[in-house]
C-alpha positions in Angstrom: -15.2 23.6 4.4 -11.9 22.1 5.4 -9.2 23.4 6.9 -5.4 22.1 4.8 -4.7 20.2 8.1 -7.7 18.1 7.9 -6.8 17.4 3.9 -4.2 14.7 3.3 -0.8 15.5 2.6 -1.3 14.7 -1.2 -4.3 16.4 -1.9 -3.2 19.6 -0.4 0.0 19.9 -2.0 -2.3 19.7 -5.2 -4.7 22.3 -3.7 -2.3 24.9 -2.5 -1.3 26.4 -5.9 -4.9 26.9 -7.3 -6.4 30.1 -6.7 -10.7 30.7 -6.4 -12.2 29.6 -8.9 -10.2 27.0 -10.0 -10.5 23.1 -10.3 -9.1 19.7 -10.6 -9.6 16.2 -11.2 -8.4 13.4 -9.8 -8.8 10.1 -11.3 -8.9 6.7 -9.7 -9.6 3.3 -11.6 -13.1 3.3 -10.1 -13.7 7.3 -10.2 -13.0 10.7 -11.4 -13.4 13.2 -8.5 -13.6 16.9 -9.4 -12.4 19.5 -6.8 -13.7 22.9 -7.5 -11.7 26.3 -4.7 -15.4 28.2 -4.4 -13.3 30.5 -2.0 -9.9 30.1 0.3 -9.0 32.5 3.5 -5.6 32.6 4.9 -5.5 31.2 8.7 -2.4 30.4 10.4 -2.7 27.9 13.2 -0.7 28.5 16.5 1.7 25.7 17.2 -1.1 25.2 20.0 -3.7 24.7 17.2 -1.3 22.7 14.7 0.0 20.1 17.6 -2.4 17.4 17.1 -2.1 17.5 13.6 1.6 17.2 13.7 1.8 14.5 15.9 -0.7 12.8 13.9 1.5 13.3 11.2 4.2 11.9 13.3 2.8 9.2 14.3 1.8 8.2 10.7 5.0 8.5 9.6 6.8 6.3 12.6 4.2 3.5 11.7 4.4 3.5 7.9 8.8 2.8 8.7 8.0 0.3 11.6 5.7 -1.7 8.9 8.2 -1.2 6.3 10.7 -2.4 8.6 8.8 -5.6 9.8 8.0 -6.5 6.0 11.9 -6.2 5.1 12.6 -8.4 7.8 10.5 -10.9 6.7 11.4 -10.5 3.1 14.8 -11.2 4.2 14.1 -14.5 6.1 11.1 -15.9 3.7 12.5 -19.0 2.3 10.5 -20.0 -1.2 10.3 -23.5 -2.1 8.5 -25.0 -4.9 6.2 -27.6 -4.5 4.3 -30.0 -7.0 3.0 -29.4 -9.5 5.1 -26.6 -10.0 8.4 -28.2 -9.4 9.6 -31.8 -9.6 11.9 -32.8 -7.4 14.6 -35.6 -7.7 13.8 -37.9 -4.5 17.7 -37.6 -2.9 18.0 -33.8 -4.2 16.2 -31.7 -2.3 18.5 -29.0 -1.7 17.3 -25.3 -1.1 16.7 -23.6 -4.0 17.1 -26.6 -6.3 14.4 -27.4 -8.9 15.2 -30.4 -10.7 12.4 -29.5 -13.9 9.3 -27.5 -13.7 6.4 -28.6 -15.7 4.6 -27.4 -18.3 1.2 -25.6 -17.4 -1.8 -27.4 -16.1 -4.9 -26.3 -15.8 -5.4 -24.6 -11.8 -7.5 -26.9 -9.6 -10.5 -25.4 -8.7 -10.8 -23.8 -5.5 -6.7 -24.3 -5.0 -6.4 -20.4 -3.6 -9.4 -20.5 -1.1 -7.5 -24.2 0.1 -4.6 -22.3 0.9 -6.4 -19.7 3.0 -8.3 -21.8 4.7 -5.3 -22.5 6.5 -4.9 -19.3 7.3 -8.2 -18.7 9.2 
């Protein structure tokens, strides 16, 4: 038994029309979960009793726009360049932006995306 404050936001806006009795699915790519109301009450919380929720809530919310903030920023300043084999370019040319011909496909060298992490480590 959970109380709709303890249910995320999602889920309990999909909860809150159902009566007893009812059910739902919900449907992932790995899973289909199905939600059955055996039996509901009406409680009201005091503000007292809904305050850490809130600022939970709150909280949530103020780090989701801070992250989204900080990721547009960075969108904004990434500069993308193109580097062999996937571009070739003219030794006296390298402007940015400028891709003098890209190449038709190769085969991937093995191991190329665990190369580029390891840099990251």
């Amino acid at each position: 038994m959970k109380s709709a404050e303890q249910l995320p936001l999602e889920l309990a806006a999909k909860l809150h029309p159902l009566k007893d009795g009812q059910a739902i699915t919900l449907e992932n790519p790995k899973q289909v979960t199905i939600l059955a109301i055996t039996g509901s009450q009406s409680q009201p919380l005091s503000l007292e009793q809904a305050k850490p929720a809130i600022e939970r809530f709150l909280l949530t919310m103020r780090k989701r726009d801070l992250a989204k903030a900080e990721f547009d920023k960075l969108r904004a300043a990434a500069k993308i360049e193109y580097v062999a084999p996937y571009a070739e370019v003219k030794a006296g040319t390298r402007e940015a932006g400028h891709v003098a011909s890209v190449p038709k496909e190769e085969p991937a060298e093995q191991g190329l995306f665990e190369k580029a992490l390891s840099g990251l480590k």
